[in-house]
C-alpha positions, 0 to 999 in steps of 0.5 A: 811193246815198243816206245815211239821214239822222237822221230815217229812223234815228228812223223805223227805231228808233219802228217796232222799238220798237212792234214790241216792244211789241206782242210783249211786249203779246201775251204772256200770263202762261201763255202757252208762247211768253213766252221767244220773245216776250219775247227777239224784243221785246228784240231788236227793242229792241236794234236800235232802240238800235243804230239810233238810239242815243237812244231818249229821243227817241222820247218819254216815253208810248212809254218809259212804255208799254215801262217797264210792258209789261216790268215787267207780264210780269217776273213771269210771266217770272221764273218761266217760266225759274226754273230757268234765269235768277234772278229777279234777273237777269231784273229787272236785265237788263229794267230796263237794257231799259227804261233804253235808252228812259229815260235816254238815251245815257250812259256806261252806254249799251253796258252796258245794251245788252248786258244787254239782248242777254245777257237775249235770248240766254238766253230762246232757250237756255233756250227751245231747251234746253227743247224739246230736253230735253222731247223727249229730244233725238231728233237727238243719239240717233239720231247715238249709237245710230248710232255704237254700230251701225256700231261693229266688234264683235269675235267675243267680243262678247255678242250681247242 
């Protein structure tokens, strides 16, 4: 079994970066899919900086283009999940997004990755939430009307 050296790592990390470029790229203001979009581009993000811990080095127009594709849908993002995330959180954690390709590996390195993680993981709740709740959470009434029939009734219980 062979080792991966550096340069695979840098390879691995360019090829999830572009990934999540492109999926933040395809992501329109209005579209229904932003938080999924959004969180699978910061996932992949995030594995990029796992992989390769310096994400600077992958260059400064990539970095660029990650820094204004994640503040060109911030707005759009913001208000999408208003009702779940603030606006202020979702600026912060996507600018600790875009610091994982800007400034490089420091000592604020894992807290910007986990910023990023936690941003992720709360568009897919507030996604998952969302559809849930839209469609009256089928699964969790059908289970309680379930346990209400198959609960013994005592003889002087009224019959509607």
């Amino acid at each position: 079994m062979t080792v991966p050296d550096a340069q695979s790592h840098q390879q691995a990390a360019h090829e999830r970066v572009h990934g999540a470029l492109g999926l933040i790229k395809r992501t329109k203001p209005r579209q229904s899919l932003i938080l999924v979009d959004v969180s699978n581009a910061l996932d992949a993000l995030c594995q990029a900086a796992v992989i390769s811990p310096d994400l600077t080095q992958l260059g400064a127009e990539l970095a660029q283009a990650m820094h204004e594709a994640l503040f060109g849908i911030a707005p759009a993002l913001a208000e999408a999940v208003a009702d779940d995330i603030t606006a202020e959180d979702i600026y912060f954690m996507l600018g600790n997004a875009s610091g994982l390709l800007t400034v490089g590996r420091d000592e604020f390195h894992h807290d910007r990755l986990n910023y990023s993680c936690i941003l992720s993981a709360r568009l897919k709740l507030a996604f998952h939430d969302r559809d849930l709740r839209g469609r009256g959470f089928p699964l969790a009434h059908a289970l309680h009307m379930k346990r209400l029939m198959d609960t013994p009734r005592l003889p002087s219980d009224p019959v509607h």
